[in-house]
C-alpha positions, 0 to 999 in steps of 0.5 A: 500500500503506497505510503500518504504523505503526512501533513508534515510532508505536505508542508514540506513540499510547499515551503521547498516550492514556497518561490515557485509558481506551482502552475508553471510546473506539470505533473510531468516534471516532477515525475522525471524528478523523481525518476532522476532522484531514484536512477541518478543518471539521466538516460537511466531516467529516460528508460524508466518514463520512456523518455529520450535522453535530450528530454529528461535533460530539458526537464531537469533543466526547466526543474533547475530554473524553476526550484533555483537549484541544481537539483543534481549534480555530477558525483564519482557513479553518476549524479548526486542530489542536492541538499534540496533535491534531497529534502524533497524527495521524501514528500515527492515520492508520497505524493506521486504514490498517493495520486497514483493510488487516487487515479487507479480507482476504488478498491475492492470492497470487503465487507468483512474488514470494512467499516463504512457507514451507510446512510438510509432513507426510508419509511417505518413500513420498510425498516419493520420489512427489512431492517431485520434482516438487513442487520443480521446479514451484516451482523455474519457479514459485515460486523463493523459496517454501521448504518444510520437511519433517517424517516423519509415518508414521502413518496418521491426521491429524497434531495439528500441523495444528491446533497450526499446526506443520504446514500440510499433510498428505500420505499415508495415513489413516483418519477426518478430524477434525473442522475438517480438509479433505481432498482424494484425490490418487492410489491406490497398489496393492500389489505383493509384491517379492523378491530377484531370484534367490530360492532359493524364489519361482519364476516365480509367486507360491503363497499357500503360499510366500507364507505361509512366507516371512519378511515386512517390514512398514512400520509406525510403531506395534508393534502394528498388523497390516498389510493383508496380515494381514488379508487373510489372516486372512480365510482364516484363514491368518497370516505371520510378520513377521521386521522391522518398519520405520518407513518405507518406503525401507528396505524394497527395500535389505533385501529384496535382501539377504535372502530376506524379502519385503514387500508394499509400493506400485508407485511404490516398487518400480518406482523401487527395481527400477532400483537393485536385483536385485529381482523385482516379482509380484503378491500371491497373495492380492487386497490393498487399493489405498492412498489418498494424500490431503492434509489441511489444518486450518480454519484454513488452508482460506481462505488464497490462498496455502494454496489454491495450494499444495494446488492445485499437489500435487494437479495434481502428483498427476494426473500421477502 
């Protein structure tokens, strides 16, 4: 692994090249600098960078010049390098070792010695879908990987994202930007579910019981309609929305407490059907299945580690 130069190196570099106008220079000549500074001979140099030997000299001329100093001067084996030539050969070698790593791309990511942290935009419906598994996967995998979660109800691609505030995206949304991927993981189908003992919902669920029920509505914004509210509008038939609630996890600890209903997907209402007296029918009306799929920016599509993570939710989603 190619040495990175300290912050005392950097230094260095600058107060060695303090009277130098660096945008004179080019990468170039301090490659041959460097080759000099390791071969000590000027056609020697011009082999190791495919260089005649004229070239070579008209650089060490141009280096001369510009650093004010000879750089490299004749000695009993060759050529010798200045006190100069010499405190700047260090910093000069770890920075061209540097730039050299930095150009020749990411390394391969192993999960097992990384330690990056992920940062995931989604809803609660996903993080009670996903986030199990997902940890445990990183658990036998990745134990030292860390991810942060942040609530994003809304159904279009976060701004953070692209801000880099956010390296993925996962749950619901329409129009995918420009500059953004998107992957399908999984479908959700809704399901309508009820206290279990519910003074007007029988065995089966009637359109006209359904439209005079106080309904739940899992929205991140006032006014937006549901699925179900367009769905019936189509027939000219409306409900009444008695609670909006921001997430999705509220909705089964309300519903078996009151006599309202909610639409909401089958994952949730299978779990929570565990936890509380609730009933689970179809909806008496065909409403749309949900798209779960994650989003990620350009900036992060060609990223080795990036890739793995995406690749683990969406083999994690299969399963689902």
């Amino acid at each position: 692994m190619p040495h990175r130069p300290s912050s005392i190196q950097w230094i260095v570099i600058i107060v060695i090249i303090t009277d130098v106008n660096i945008g004179a220079m080019n990468l170039n000549q301090l490659l041959v600098l460097d080759a000099l500074l390791t071969e000590r001979h000027v056609s020697r140099a011009g082999q190791r960078l495919g260089l005649s030997q004229p070239a070579v000299s008209n650089a060490l001329s141009q280096l001369r010049a510009r650093l004010g100093d000879p750089l490299l001067v004749r000695g009993g084996r060759g050529m010798v390098p200045t006190a100069r030539a010499q405190a700047l050969m260090g910093p000069l070698r770890s920075a061209l070792a540097t730039l050299e790593s930095a150009l020749a791309g990411p390394r391969a990511f192993d999960p097992a010695q990384a330690e990056n942290t992920f940062v995931l935009a989604a809803t609660d419906f996903v993080e009670l879908v996903l986030l199990p598994r997902l940890l445990a996967r990183l658990t036998r995998e990745a134990p030292r990987v860390r991810l942060q979660l942040r609530s994003w109800p809304y159904h279009r691609a976060p701004p953070w994202l692209e801000t880099g505030e956010a390296d993925l995206s996962i749950g619901f949304y329409g129009e995918v930007p420009a500059n953004h991927h998107e992957q399908k993981l999984f479908h959700d189908q809704f399901v309508c579910i009820v206290r279990r003992h519910h003074p007007e919902v029988g065995k089966r669920l009637t359109l006209k019981t359904y439209v005079r029920l106080q309904h739940v509505l899992v929205t991140a914004e006032a006014s937006s309609a549901g699925v179900a509210d367009v769905a019936l509008a189509a027939r000219g038939l409306s409900r009444h929305v008695a609670l909006r609630l921001s997430h999705f996890l509220m909705v089964p600890a309300v519903i078996a407490a009151t006599d309202y209903i909610a639409a909401v997907g089958d994952r949730v209402a299978a779990t929570f059907s565990r936890l509380y007296p609730l009933r689970i029918l179809p909806p008496p009306l065909p409403l749309p299945r949900g798209t779960v799929g994650q989003l990620w920016h350009e900036r992060t599509h060609a990223s080795p580690a990036h890739a793995w993570l995406r690749k683990v939710i969406a083999e994690l989603a299969a399963e689902i």
